[in-house]
C-alpha positions, -999 to 999 in steps of 0.1 A, spaced: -385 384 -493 -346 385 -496 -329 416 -481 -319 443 -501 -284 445 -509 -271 480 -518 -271 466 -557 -307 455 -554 -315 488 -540 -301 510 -561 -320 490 -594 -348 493 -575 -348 531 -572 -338 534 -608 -370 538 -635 -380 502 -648 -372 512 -680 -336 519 -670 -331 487 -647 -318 466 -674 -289 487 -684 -282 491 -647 -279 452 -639 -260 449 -676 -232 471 -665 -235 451 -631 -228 423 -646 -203 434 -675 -181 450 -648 -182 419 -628 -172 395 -659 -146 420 -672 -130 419 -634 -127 382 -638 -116 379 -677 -87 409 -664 -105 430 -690 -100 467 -688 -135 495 -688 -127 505 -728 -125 464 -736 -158 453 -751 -173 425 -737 -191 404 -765 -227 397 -750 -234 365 -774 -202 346 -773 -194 317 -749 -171 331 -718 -159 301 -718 -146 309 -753 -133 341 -737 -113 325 -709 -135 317 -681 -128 281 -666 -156 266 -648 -136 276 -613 -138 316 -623 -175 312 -634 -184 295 -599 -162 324 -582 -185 348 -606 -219 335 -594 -205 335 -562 -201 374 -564 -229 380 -579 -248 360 -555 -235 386 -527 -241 420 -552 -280 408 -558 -286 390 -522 -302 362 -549 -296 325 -562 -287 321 -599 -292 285 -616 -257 277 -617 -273 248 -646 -278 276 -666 -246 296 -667 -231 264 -675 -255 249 -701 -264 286 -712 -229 303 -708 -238 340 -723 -238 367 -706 -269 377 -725 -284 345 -712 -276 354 -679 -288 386 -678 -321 374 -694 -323 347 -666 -316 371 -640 -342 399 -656 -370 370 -660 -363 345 -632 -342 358 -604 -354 396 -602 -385 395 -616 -402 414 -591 -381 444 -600 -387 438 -638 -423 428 -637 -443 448 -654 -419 467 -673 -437 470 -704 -472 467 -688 -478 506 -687 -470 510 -724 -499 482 -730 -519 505 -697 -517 535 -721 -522 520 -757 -554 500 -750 -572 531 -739 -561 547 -772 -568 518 -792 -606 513 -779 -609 552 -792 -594 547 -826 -622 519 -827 -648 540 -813 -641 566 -834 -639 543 -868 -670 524 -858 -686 559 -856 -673 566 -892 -685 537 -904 -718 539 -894 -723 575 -905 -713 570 -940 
């Protein structure tokens, strides 16, 4: 297992279900340092950064950092075939910290099956009594 870099720690100490918004500002902060952007700048999530002024040389620099903040590889392939920052943060959320998203939505399913097989029972039982 990778070491745990204070980034890395403090998602993983965070509720799954507020991870994502943590590593999304990570990253936002990150590109808006390199664009020169300022905190009340938006940062469209969809649009090409190269579009927005990245050259290849500042997106290298970029995965460099981000490299260091997560202690982690990202597929440099993707941020240049895939060049979104939505891309990359579903890249990083899926493929490169997967064991501190994994299972994010499995309690939800954890709690709902349970409820569903009783709804079903209790329809079934319905059904036959009438």
């Amino acid at each position: 297992m990778a070491p745990i870099t204070p980034s890395v720690e403090s998602l993983r100490d965070l509720p799954r279900s507020e991870r994502r918004e943590a590593l999304e500002t990570l990253v936002v902060t990150e590109f808006k340092t390199a664009l020169l952007m300022t905190e009340q700048d938006d940062l469209p999530l969809d649009e090409s950064y190269f579009d927005l002024g990245l050259t290849s040389l500042t997106v290298n620099d970029l995965k460099q950092r981000l490299e260091s903040l997560l202690s982690r590889e990202i597929d440099g392939t993707l941020l240049f075939n895939s060049p979104t920052v939505q891309r990359l943060l579903d890249h990083l959320e899926e493929d490169v910290l997967a064991d501190l998203f994994a299972g994010t939505a499995e309690p939800a399913r954890q709690v709902a099956a349970p409820a569903r097989d009783a709804l079903v029972d209790d329809l079934l039982a319905e059904l036959y009594q009438g």
